[in-house]
C-alpha positions in Angstrom: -22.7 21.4 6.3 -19.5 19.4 7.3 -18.8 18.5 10.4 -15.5 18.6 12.3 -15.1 14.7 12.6 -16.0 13.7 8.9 -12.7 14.8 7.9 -10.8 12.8 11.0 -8.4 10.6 9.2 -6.9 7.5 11.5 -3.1 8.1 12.2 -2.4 4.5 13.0 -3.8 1.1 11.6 -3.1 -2.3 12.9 -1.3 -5.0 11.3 -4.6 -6.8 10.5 -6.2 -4.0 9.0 -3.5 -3.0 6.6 -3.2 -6.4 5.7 -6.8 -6.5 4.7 -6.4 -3.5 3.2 -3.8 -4.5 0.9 -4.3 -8.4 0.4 -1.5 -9.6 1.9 -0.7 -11.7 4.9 0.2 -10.7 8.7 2.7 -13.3 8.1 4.1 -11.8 5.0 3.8 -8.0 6.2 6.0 -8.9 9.1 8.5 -10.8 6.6 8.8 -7.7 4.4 9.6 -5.1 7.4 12.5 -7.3 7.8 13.6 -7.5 4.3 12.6 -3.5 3.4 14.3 -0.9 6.5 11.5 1.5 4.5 8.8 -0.4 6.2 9.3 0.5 10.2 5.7 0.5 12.3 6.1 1.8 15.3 4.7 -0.4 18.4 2.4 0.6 20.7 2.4 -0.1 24.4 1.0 -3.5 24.2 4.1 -4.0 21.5 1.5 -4.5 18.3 2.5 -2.9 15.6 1.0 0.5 14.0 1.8 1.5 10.6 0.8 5.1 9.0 -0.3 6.1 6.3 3.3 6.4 4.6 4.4 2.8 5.8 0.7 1.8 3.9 2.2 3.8 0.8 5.6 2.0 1.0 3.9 -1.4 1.5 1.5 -0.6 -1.2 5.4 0.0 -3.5 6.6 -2.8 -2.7 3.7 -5.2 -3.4 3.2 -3.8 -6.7 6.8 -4.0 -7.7 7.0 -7.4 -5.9 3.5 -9.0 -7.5 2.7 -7.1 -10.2 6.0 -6.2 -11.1 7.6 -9.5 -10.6 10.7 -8.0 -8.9 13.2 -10.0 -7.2 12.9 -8.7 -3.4 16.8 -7.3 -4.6 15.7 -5.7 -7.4 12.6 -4.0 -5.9 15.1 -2.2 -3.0 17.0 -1.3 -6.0 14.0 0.3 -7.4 12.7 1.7 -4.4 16.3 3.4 -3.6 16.3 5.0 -6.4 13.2 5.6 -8.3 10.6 5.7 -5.5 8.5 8.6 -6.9 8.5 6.6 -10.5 7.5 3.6 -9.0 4.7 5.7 -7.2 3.3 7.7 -10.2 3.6 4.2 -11.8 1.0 3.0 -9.0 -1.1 5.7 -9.2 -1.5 5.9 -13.5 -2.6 1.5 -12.7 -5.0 2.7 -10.5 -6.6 5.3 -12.8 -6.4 3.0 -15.5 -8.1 0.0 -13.5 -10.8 2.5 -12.3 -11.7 3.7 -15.9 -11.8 0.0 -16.9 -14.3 -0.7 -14.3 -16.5 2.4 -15.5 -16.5 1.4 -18.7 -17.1 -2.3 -18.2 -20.5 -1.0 -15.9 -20.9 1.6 -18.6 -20.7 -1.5 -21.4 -23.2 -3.4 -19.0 -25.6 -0.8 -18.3 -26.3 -0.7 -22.5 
């Protein structure tokens, strides 16, 4: 039986936690949301900063183009402009990939 508040999802998430999340800096969060207008946390009434879920996803864009990618930070607002779902279904096929590779490498391990 499932209860009510298994399925309770946080709304907002500190600067710390989504840079834990992600593996990036406070330092370098903060530097993007002035470089990207996509990324704008809202503040709560002790002025920290609270992201959602969609400026997690736009932070988790712009680190991949950024790190992975190897963008220029010009080149990744291009990219975001103007092929932000690419650049998302992009994310998401690395992630199934890296996830079957870690299967099979436990599967290769477990023989």
């Amino acid at each position: 039986m499932s209860h009510p508040e298994d399925s309770i999802q946080k709304q907002y998430y500190t600067i710390g936690e989504v840079a834990k999340e992600l593996d990036l800096t406070t330092s370098l969060i903060r530097f993007w949301e002035t470089e990207f207008r996509e990324i704008n946390p809202k503040k709560n009434r002790k002025g920290n900063r609270v992201y959602t879920e969609k400026d997690i996803d736009t932070l988790k864009k712009i680190r991949y183009l950024l790190k992975s990618k190897k963008y220029t930070i010009k080149g990744a607002k291009e990219r975001l402009k103007h092929e932000s779902k690419a650049v998302e279904e992009e994310i998401q096929i690395r992630e199934t990939l890296l996830r079957l590779r870690a299967f099979l490498l436990e599967l290769k391990e477990s023989l």
